[in-house]
C-alpha positions in Angstrom: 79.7 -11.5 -206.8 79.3 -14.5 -203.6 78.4 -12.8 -200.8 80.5 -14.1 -198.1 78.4 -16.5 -195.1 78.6 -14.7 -191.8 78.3 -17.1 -188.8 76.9 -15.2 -186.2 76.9 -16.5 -182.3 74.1 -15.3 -180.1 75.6 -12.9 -177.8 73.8 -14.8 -174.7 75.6 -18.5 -175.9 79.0 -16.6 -175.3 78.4 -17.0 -171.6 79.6 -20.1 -171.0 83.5 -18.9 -172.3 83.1 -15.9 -169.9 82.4 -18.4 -167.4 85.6 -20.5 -168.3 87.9 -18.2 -167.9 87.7 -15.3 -171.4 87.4 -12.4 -171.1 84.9 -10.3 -173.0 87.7 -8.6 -175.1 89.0 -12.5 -175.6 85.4 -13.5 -176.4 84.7 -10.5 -179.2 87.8 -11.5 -180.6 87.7 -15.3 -180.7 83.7 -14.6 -182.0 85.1 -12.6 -184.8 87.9 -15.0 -186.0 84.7 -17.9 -186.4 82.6 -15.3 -188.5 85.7 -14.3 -190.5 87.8 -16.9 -191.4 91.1 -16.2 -191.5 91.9 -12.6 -191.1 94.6 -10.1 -191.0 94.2 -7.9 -187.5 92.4 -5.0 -189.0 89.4 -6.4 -190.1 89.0 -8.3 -186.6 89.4 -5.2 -185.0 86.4 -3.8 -186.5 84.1 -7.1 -186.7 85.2 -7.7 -182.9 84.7 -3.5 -182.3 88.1 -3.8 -180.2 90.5 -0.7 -180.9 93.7 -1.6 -183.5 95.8 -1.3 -180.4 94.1 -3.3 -178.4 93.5 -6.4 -180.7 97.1 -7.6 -181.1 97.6 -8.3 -177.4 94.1 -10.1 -177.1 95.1 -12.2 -180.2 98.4 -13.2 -178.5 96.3 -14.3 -175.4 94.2 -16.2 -176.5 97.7 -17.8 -179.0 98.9 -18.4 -175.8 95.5 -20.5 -175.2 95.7 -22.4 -178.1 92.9 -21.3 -179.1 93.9 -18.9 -182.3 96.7 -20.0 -184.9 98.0 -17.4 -186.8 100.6 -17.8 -190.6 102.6 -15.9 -192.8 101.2 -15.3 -196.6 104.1 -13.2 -197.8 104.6 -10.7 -195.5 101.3 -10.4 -193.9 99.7 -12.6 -191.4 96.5 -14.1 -190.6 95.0 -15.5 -187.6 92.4 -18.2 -187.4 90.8 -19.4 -184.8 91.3 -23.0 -183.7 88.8 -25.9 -183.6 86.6 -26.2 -180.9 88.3 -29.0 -179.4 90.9 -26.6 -178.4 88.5 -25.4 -176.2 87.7 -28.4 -174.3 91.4 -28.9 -174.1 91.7 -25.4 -172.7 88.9 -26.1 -169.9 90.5 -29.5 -169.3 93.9 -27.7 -168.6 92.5 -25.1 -166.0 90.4 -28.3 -164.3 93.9 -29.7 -164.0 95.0 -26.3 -162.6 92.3 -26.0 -159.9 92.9 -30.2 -159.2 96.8 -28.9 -158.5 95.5 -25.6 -156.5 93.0 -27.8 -154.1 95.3 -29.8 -153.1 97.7 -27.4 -152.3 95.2 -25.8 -150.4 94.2 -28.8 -148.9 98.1 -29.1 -147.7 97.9 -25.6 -146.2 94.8 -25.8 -144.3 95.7 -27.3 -141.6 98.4 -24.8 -140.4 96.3 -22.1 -140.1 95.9 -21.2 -136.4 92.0 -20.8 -134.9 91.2 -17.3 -134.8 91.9 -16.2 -131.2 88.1 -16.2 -129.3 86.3 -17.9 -131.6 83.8 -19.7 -130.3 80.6 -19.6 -132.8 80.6 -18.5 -136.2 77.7 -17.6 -138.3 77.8 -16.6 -141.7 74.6 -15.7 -144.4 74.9 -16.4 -148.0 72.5 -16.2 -151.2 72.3 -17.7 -154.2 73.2 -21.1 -155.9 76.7 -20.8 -156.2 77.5 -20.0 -152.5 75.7 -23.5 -152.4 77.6 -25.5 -154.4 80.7 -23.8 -152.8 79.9 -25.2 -149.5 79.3 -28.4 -150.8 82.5 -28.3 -152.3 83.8 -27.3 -148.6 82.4 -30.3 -147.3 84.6 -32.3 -149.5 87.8 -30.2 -148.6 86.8 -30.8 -144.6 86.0 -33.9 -144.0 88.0 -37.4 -145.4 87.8 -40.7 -145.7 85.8 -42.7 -142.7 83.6 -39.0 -141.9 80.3 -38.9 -142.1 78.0 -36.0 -143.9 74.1 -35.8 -142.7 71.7 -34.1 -144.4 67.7 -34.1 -144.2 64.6 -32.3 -144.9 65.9 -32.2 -148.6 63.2 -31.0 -150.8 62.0 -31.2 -154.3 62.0 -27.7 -155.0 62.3 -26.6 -158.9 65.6 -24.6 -157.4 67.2 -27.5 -156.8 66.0 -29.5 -159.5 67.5 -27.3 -161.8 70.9 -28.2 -160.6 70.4 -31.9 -160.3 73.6 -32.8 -162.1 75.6 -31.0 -159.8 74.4 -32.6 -156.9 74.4 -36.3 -158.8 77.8 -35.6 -159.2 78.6 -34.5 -155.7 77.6 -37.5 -154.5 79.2 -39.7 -156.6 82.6 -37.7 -155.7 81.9 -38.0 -152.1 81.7 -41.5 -152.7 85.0 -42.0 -154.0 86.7 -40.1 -151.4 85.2 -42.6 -148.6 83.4 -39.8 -147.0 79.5 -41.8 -146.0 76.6 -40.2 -146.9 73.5 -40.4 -144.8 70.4 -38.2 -146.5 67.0 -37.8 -145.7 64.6 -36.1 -148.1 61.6 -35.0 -148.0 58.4 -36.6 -149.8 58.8 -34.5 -152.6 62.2 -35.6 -153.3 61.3 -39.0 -153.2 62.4 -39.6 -157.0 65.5 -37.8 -156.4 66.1 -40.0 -153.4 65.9 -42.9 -155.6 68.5 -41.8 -157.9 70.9 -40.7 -154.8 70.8 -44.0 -153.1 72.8 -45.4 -156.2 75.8 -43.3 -154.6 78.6 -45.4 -153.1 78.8 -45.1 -149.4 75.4 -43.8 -149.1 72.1 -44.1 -147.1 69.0 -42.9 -148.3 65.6 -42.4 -146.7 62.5 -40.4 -147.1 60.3 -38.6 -144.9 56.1 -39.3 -144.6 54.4 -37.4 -146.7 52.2 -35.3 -144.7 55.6 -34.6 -142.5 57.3 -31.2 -143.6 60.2 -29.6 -142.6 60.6 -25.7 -143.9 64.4 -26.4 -145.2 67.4 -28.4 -146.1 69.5 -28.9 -143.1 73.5 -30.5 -143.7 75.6 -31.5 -141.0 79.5 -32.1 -141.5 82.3 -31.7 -138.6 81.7 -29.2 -136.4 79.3 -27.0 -139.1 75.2 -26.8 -139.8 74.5 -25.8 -143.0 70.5 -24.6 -143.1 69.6 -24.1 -147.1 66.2 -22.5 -148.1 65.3 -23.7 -151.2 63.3 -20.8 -152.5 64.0 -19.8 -156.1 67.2 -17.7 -155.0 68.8 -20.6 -152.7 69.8 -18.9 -149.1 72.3 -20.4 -146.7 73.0 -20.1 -143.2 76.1 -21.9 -142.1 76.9 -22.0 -138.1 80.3 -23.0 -137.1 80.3 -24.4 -133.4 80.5 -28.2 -132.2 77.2 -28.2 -129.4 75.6 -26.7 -132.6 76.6 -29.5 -134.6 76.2 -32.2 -132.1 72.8 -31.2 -131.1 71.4 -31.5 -135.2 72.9 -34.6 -135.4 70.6 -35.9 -132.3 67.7 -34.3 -134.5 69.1 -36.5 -137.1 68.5 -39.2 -135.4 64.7 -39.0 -134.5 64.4 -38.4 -138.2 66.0 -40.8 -139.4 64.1 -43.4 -137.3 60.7 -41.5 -139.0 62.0 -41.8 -142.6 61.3 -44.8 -144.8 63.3 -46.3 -147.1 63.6 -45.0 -150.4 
């Protein structure tokens, strides 16, 4: 007797279709159908350890996905799960989703009143993804012609490890004809080097024995103060003297820094 291959997926490599959009009953399921082959619903039920009930509906989600395909053989039928470049085409159809979302958002934004009394906002934040998401915010705040600030931008290992993401950033900002003006600290100088290759963007470093405890981004009327420590924290202060008064910091700085 062949005894049948299984094709087991380490649980922690199943992250990444959490984070596009699965959910874990979706992911057991879909994990299943790969070790399986095609498969009646009873035995995904119990290689996927989802209840009978339960596994019909999950299997008609993720159909719905194009990411399972499913026959007839007489009277029974099997499901499969599709090739993997279903699932790019499934994360390319929820970028296009968001893309549609933003820029109805974008639309809506500016009918929204300002909050009776408000005068200064201040808001705390940690970790790397309430990072990003205000870097995304700069690109939803500011337009072609603005200009974004930013100095005392270290070469810490936290944000080394998302390089790509800030590459990108940049380039994005580019495009959109928002200018760029950065200044980073010695440590950064490599990364510096690559970020000057940005369109729209100016690029200097700071001396080396000058230090500056964190990563300070100016756009409109809001400071963004990042610590780069190994969990990211972010302090963001809404208030134009705030503003105005960092870019006049800025300034001196930027008269200090070298090119890169």
């Amino acid at each position: 007797m062949i005894k049948k291959h299984i094709w087991h997926i380490p649980s922690m490599d199943t992250k990444i279709l959490e984070e596009i959009g699965l959910t874990k009953g979706e992911i057991k399921v879909y994990v299943a159908l790969f070790e399986l082959g095609a498969s009646t619903s009873g035995p995904i039920a119990r290689q996927a350890g989802v209840s009978p009930s339960k596994v019909y509906p999950i299997l008609n989600k993720l159909s719905a996905k194009s990411l399972v395909g499913s026959v007839i053989r007489g009277k029974t039928r099997y499901f499969e799960a599709a090739g993997s470049e279903k699932l790019l085409g499934f994360l390319e159809q929820k970028k296009d989703e968001i893309t549609s979302q933003q820029h109805e958002l974008e639309r809506f934004l500016p009918s929204l009143p300002m909050p009776k009394g408000a005068v200064t906002k201040a808001f705390l934040y940690e970790g790397l993804k309430s990072v990003k998401n205000m870097y995304n915010e700069i690109l939803l705040k500011l337009g072609k012609g603005d200009t974004y600030l930013a100095y005392g931008i270290s070469g810490s290992s936290s944000l080394r490890r998302s390089n790509a993401f800030f590459q990108d950033w940049q380039m994005r900002r580019g495009k959109k004809g928002i200018k760029g003006r950065i200044i980073y600290d010695y440590s950064a100088a490599d990364i510096a080097k690559t970020r000057a290759k940005a369109p729209l963007t100016e690029v200097r470093v700071l001396p080396k024995d000058f230090k500056t405890p964190a990563g300070i981004n100016v756009f409109g009327d809001t400071t963004a103060i990042i610590l780069w420590i190994e969990n990211p924290v972010l302090f963001m202060i809404e208030n134009k003297e705030v503003a105005d008064s960092f870019r006049q910091y800025f300034a001196l700085m930027w008269k200090i820094a070298k090119e890169a």
